[in-house]
C-alpha positions in Angstrom: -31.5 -19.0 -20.5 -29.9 -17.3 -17.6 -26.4 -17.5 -18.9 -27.6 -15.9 -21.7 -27.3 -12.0 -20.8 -24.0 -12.7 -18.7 -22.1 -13.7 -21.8 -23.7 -11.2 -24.3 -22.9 -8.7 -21.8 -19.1 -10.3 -21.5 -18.6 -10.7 -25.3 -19.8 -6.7 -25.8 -17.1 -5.4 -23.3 -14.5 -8.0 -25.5 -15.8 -6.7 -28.7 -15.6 -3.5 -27.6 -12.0 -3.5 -26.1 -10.8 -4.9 -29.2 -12.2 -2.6 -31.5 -11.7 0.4 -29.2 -7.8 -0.3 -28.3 -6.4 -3.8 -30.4 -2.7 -3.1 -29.0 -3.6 -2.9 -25.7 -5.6 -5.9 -25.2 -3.8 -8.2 -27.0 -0.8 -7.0 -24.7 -3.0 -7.5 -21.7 -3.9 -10.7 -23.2 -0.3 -12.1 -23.4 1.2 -10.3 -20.3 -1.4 -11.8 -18.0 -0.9 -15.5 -19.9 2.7 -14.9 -19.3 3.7 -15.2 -22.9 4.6 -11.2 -23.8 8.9 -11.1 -23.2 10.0 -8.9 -20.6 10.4 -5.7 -22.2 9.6 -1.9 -20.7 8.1 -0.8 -24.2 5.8 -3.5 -24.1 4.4 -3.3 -20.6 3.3 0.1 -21.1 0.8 -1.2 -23.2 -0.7 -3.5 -20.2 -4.1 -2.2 -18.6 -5.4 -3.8 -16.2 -8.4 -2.1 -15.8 -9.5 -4.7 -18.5 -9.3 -7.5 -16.3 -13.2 -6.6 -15.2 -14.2 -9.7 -12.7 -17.2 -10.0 -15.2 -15.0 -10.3 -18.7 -15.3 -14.2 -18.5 -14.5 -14.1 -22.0 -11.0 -12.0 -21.4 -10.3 -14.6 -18.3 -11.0 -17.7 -20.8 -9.0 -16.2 -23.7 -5.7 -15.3 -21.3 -6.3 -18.9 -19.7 -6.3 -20.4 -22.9 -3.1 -18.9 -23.9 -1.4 -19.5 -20.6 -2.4 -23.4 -21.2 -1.4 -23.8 -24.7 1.8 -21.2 -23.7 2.5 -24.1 -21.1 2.3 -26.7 -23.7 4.0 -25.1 -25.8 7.6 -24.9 -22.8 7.0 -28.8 -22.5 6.9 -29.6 -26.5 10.2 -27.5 -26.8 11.7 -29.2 -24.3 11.8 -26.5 -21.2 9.0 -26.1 -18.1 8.9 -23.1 -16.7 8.3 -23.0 -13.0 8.3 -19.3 -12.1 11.1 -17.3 -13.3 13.3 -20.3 -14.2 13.3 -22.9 -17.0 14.4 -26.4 -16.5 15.8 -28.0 -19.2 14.1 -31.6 -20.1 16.1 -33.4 -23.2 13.0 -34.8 -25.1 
């Protein structure tokens, strides 16, 4: 029951960012989760003032992406490892 009003209160500020501004937090979304391509244009869209310590939701959605981002480098045959890619013949 405690848990309770922490994610209500968590999925209203998700809800509400991605009614309020879609663009913008799906591009925080990927940027964070490392999956949005390097491009000026793009970043502008990034605001980190979503990034609320208390938007467990938004941390668990970017986590999420960044995990199945990372599977997704392995599967295709590359692993990133910071701003290189080694190249793994599968």
């Amino acid at each position: 029951m405690t848990l309770m009003p922490l994610m209500v209160r968590t999925l209203a500020r998700l809800v509400t960012a991605l009614v309020t501004q879609p663009a913008a937090s799906f591009t925080t979304m990927l940027y964070y989760s490392h999956l949005l391509p390097r491009n000026l244009n793009l970043e502008r869209l990034v605001r980190p003032q979503l990034l609320h310590p208390e938007n467990y939701l938004f941390h668990f959605l970017i986590n999420l992406l960044r995990c199945s981002g990372n599977c997704l480098y392995i599967y295709a045959g590359t692993i990133e490892v910071g701003n290189d890619c080694l190249y793994v013949s599968v």
